[in-house]
PQR file of N, CA, C, O and H, with PARSE charges and radii, in Angstrom:
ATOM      1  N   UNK A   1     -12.781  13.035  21.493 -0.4000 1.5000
ATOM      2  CA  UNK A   1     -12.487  12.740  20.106 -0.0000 2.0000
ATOM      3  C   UNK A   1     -12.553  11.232  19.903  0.5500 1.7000
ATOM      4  O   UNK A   1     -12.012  10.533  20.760 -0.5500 1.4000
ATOM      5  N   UNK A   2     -13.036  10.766  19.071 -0.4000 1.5000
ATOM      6  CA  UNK A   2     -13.403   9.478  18.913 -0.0000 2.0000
ATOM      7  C   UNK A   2     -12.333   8.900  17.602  0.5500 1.7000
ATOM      8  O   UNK A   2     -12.046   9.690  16.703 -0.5500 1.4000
ATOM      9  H   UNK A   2     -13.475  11.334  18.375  0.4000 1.0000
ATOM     10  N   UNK A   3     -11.711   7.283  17.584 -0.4000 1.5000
ATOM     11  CA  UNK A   3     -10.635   7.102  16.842 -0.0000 2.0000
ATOM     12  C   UNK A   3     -11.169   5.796  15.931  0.5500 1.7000
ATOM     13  O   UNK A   3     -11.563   4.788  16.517 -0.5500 1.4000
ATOM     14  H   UNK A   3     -11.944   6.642  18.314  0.4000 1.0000
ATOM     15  N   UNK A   4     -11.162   5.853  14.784 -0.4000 1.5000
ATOM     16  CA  UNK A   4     -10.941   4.689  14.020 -0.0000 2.0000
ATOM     17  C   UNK A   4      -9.711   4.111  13.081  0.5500 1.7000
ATOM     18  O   UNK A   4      -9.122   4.714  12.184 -0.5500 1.4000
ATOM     19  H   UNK A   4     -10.842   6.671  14.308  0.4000 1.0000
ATOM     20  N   UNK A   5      -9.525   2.939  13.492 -0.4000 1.5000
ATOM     21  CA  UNK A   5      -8.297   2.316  13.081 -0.0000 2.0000
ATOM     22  C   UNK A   5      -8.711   1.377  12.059  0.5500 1.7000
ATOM     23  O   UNK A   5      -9.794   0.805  12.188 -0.5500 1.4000
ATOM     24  H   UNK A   5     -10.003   2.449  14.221  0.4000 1.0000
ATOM     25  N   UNK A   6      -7.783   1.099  10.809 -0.4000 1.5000
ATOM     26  CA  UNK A   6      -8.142   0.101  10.339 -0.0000 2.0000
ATOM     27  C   UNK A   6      -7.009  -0.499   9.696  0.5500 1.7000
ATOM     28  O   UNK A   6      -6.129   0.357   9.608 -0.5500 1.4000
ATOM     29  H   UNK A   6      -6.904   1.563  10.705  0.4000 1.0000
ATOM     30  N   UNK A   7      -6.520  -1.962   9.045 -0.4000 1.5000
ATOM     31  CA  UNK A   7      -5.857  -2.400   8.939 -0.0000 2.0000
ATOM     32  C   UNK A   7      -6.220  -3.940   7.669  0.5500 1.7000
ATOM     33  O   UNK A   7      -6.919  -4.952   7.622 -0.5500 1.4000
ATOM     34  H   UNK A   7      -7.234  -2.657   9.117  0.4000 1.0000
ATOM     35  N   UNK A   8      -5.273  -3.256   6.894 -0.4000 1.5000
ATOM     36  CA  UNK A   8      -5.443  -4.309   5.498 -0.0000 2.0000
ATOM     37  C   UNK A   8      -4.209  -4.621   5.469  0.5500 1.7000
ATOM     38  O   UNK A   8      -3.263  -3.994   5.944 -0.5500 1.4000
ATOM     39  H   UNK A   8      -4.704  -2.434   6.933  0.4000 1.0000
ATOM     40  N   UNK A   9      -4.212  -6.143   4.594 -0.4000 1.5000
ATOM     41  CA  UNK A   9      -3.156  -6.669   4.288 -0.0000 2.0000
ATOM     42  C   UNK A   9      -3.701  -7.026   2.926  0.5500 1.7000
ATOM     43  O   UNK A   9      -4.807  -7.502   2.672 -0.5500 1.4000
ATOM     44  H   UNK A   9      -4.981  -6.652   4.207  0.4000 1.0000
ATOM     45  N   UNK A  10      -2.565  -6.658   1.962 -0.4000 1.5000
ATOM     46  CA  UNK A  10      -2.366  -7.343   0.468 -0.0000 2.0000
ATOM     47  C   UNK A  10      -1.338  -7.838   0.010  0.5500 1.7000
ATOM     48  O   UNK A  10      -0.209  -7.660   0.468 -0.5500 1.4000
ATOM     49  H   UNK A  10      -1.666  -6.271   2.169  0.4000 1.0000
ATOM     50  N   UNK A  11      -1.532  -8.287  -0.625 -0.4000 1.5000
ATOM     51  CA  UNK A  11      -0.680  -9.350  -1.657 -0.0000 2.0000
ATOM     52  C   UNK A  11      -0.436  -8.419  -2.768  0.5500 1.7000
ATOM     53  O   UNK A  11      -1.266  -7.883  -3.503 -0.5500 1.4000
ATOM     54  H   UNK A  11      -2.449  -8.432  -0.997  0.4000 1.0000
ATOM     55  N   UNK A  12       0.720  -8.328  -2.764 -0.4000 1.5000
ATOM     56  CA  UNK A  12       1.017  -7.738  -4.505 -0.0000 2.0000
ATOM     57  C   UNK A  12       1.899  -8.211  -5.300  0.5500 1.7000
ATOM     58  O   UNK A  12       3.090  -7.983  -5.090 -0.5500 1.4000
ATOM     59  H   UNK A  12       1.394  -8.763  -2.167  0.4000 1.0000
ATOM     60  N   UNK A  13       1.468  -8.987  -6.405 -0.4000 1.5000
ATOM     61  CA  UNK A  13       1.775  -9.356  -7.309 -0.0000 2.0000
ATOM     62  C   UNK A  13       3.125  -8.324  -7.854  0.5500 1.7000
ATOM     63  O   UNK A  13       2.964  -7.177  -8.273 -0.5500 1.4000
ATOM     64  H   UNK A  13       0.500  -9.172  -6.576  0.4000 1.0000
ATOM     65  N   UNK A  14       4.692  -9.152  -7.715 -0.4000 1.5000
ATOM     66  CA  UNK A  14       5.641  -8.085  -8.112 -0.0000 2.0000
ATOM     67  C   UNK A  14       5.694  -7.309  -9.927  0.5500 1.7000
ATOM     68  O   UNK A  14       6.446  -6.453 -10.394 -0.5500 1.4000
ATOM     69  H   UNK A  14       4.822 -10.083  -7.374  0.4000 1.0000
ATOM     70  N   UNK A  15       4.618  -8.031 -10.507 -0.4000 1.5000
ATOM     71  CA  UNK A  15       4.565  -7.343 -11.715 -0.0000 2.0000
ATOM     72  C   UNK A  15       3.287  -6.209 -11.900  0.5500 1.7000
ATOM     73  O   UNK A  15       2.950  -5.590 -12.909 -0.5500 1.4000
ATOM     74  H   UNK A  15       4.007  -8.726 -10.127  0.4000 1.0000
ATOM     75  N   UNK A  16       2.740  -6.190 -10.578 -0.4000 1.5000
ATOM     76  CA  UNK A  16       1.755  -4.695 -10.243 -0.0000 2.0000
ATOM     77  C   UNK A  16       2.406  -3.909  -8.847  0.5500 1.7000
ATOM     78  O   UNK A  16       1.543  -3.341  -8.177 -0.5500 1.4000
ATOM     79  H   UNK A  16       3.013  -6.692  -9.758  0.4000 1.0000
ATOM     80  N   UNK A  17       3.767  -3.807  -8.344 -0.4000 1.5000
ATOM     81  CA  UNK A  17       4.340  -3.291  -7.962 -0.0000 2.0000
ATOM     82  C   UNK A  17       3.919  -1.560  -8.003  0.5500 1.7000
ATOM     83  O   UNK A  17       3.291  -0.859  -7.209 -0.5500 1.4000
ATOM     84  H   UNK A  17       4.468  -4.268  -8.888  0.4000 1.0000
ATOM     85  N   UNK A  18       4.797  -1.176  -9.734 -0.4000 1.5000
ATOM     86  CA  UNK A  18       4.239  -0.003  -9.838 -0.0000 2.0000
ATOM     87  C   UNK A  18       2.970   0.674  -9.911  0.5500 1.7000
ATOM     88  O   UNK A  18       2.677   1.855  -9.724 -0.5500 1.4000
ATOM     89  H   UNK A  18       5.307  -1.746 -10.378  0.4000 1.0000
ATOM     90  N   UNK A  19       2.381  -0.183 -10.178 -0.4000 1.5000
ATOM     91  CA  UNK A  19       0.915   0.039 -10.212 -0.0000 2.0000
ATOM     92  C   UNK A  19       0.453   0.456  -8.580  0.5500 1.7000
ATOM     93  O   UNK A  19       0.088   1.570  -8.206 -0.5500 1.4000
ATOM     94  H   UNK A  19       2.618  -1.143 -10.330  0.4000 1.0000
ATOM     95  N   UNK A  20       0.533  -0.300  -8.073 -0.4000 1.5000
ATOM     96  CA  UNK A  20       0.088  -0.196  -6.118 -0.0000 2.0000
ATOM     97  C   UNK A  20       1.202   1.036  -5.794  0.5500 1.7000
ATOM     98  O   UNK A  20       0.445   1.782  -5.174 -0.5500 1.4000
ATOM     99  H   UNK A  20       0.829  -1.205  -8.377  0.4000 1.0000
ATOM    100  N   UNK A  21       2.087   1.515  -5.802 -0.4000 1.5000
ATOM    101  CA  UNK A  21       2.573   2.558  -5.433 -0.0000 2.0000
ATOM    102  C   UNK A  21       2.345   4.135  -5.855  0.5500 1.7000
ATOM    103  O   UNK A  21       2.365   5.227  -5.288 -0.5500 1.4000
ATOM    104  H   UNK A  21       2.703   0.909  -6.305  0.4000 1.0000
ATOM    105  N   UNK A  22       2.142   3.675  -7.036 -0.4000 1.5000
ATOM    106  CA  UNK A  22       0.934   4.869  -7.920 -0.0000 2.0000
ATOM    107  C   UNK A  22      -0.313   5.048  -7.598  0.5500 1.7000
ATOM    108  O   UNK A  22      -0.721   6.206  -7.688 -0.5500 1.4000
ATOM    109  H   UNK A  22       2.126   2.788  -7.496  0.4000 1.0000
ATOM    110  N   UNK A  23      -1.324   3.933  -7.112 -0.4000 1.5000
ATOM    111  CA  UNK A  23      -2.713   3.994  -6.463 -0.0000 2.0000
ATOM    112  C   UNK A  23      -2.677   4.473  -5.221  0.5500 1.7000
ATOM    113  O   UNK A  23      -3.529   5.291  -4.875 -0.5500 1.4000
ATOM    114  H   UNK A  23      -0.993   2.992  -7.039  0.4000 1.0000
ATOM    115  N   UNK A  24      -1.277   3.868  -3.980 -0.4000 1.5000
ATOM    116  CA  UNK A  24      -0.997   4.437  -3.326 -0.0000 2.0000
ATOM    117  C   UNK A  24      -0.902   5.720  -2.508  0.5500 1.7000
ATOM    118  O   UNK A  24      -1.366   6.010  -1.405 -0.5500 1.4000
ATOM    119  H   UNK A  24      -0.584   3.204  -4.261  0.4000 1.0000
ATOM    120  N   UNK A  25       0.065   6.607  -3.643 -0.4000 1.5000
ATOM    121  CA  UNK A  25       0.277   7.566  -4.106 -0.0000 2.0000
ATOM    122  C   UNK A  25      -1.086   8.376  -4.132  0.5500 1.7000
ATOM    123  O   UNK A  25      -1.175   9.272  -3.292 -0.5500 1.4000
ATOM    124  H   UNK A  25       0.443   6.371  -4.539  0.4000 1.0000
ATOM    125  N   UNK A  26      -1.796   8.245  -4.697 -0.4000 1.5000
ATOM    126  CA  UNK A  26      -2.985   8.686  -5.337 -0.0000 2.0000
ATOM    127  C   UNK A  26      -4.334   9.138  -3.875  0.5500 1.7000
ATOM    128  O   UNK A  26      -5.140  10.029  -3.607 -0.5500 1.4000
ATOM    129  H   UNK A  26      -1.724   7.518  -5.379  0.4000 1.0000
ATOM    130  N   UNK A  27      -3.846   7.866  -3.327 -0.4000 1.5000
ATOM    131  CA  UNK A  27      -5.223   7.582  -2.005 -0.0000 2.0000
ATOM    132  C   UNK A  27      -4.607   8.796  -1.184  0.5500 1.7000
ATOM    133  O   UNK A  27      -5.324   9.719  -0.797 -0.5500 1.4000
ATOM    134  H   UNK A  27      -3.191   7.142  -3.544  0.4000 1.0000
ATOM    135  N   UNK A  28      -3.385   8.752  -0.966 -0.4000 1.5000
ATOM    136  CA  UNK A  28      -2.719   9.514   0.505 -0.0000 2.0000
ATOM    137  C   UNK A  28      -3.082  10.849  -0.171  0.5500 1.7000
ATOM    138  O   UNK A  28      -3.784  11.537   0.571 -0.5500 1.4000
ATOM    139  H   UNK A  28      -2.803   8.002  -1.280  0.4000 1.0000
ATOM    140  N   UNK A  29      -2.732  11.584  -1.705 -0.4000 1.5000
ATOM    141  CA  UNK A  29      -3.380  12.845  -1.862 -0.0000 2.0000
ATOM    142  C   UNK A  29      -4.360  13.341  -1.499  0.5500 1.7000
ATOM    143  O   UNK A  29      -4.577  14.369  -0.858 -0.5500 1.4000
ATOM    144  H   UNK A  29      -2.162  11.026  -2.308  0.4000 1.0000
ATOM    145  N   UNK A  30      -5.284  12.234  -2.119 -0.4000 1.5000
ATOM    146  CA  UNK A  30      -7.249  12.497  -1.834 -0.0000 2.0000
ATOM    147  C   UNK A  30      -6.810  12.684  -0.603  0.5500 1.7000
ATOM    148  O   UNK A  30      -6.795  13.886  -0.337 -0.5500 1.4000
ATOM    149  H   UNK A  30      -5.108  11.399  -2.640  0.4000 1.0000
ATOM    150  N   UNK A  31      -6.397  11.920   0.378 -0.4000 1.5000
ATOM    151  CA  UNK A  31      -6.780  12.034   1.519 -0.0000 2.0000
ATOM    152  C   UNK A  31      -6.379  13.240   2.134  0.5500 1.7000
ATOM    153  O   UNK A  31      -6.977  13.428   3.194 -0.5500 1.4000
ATOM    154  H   UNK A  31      -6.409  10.944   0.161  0.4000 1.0000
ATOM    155  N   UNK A  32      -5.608  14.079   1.845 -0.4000 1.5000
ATOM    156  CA  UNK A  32      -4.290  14.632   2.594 -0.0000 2.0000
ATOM    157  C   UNK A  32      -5.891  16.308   2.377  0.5500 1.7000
ATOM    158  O   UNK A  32      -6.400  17.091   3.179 -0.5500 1.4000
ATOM    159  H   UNK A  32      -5.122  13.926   0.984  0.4000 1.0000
ATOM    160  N   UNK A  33      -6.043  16.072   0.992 -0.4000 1.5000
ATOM    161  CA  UNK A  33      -7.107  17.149   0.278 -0.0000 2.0000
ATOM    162  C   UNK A  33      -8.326  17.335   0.930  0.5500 1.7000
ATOM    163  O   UNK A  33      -8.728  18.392   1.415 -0.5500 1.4000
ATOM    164  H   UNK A  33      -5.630  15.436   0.341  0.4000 1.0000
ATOM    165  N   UNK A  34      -9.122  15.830   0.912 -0.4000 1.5000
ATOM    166  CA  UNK A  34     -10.260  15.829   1.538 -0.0000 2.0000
ATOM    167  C   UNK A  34     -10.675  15.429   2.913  0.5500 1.7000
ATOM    168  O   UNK A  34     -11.692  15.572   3.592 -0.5500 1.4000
ATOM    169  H   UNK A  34      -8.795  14.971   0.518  0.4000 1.0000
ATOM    170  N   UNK A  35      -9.577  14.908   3.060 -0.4000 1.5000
ATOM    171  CA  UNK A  35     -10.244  14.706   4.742 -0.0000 2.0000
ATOM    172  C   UNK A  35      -8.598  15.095   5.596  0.5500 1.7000
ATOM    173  O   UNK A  35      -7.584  14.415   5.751 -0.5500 1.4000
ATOM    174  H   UNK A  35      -8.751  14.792   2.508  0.4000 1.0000
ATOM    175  N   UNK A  36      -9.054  16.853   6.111 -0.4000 1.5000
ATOM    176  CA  UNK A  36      -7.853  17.360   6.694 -0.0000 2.0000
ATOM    177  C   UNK A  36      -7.989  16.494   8.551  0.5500 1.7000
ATOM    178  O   UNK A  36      -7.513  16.900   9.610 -0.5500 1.4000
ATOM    179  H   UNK A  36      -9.878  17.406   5.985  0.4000 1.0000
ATOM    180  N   UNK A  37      -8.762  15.330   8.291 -0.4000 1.5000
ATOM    181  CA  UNK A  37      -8.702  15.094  10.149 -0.0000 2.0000
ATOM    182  C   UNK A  37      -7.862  13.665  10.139  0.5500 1.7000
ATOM    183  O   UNK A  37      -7.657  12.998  11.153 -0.5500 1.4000
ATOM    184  H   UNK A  37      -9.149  15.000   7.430  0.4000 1.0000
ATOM    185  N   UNK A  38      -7.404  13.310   8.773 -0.4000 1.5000
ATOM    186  CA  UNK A  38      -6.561  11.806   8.716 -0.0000 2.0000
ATOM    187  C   UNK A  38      -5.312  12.324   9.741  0.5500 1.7000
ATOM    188  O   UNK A  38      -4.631  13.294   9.411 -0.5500 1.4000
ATOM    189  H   UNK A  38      -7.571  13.852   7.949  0.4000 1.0000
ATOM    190  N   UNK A  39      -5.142  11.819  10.623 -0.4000 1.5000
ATOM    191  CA  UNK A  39      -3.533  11.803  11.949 -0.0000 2.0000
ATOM    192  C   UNK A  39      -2.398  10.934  11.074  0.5500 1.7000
ATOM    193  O   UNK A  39      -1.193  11.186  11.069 -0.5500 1.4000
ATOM    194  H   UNK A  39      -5.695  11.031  10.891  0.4000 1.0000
ATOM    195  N   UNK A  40      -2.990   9.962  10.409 -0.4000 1.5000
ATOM    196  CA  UNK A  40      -1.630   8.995   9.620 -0.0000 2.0000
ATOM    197  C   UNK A  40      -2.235   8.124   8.571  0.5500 1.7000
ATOM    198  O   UNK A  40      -3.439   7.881   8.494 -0.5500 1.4000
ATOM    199  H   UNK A  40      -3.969   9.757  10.413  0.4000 1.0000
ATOM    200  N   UNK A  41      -1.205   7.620   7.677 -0.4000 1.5000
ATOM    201  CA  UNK A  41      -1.742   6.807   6.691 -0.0000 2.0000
ATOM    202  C   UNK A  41       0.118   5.959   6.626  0.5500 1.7000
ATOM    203  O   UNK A  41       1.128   6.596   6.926 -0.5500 1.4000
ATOM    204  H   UNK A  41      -0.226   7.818   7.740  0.4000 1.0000
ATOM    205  N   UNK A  42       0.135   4.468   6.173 -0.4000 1.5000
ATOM    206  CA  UNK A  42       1.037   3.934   7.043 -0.0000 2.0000
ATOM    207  C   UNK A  42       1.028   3.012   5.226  0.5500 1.7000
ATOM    208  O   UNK A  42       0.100   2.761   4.457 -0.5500 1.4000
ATOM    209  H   UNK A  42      -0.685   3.951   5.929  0.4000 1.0000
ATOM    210  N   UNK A  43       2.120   2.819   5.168 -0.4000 1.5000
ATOM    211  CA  UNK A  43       2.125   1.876   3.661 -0.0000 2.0000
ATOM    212  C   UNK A  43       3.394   1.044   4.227  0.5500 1.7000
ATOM    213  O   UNK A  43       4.300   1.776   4.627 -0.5500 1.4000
ATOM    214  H   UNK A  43       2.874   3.023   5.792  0.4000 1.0000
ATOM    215  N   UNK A  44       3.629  -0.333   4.334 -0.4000 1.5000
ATOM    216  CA  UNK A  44       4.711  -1.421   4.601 -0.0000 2.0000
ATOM    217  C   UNK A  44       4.848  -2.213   3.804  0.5500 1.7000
ATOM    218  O   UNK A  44       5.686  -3.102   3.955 -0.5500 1.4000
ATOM    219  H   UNK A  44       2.894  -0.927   4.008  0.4000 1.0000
TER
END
């Protein structure tokens, strides 16, 4: 089985707070839907 890792860092502006937790939100669904081989998704 072969593994890819990847790793971003952002900056969020505390008046797009809700905004990034809602997009957030949004990515981990798609993902959870369309790609049943994601092992983790990690938000700090």
């Amino acid at each position: 089985m072969s593994e890819i890792v990847g790793i971003a860092r952002q900056k969020i502006h505390p008046d797009k707070l809700e905004e990034f937790k809602r997009l957030a939100a949004e990515c981990m669904r798609s993902a959870r839907e369309k790609d049943t081989g994601t092992l983790q998704d990690d938000f700090y």
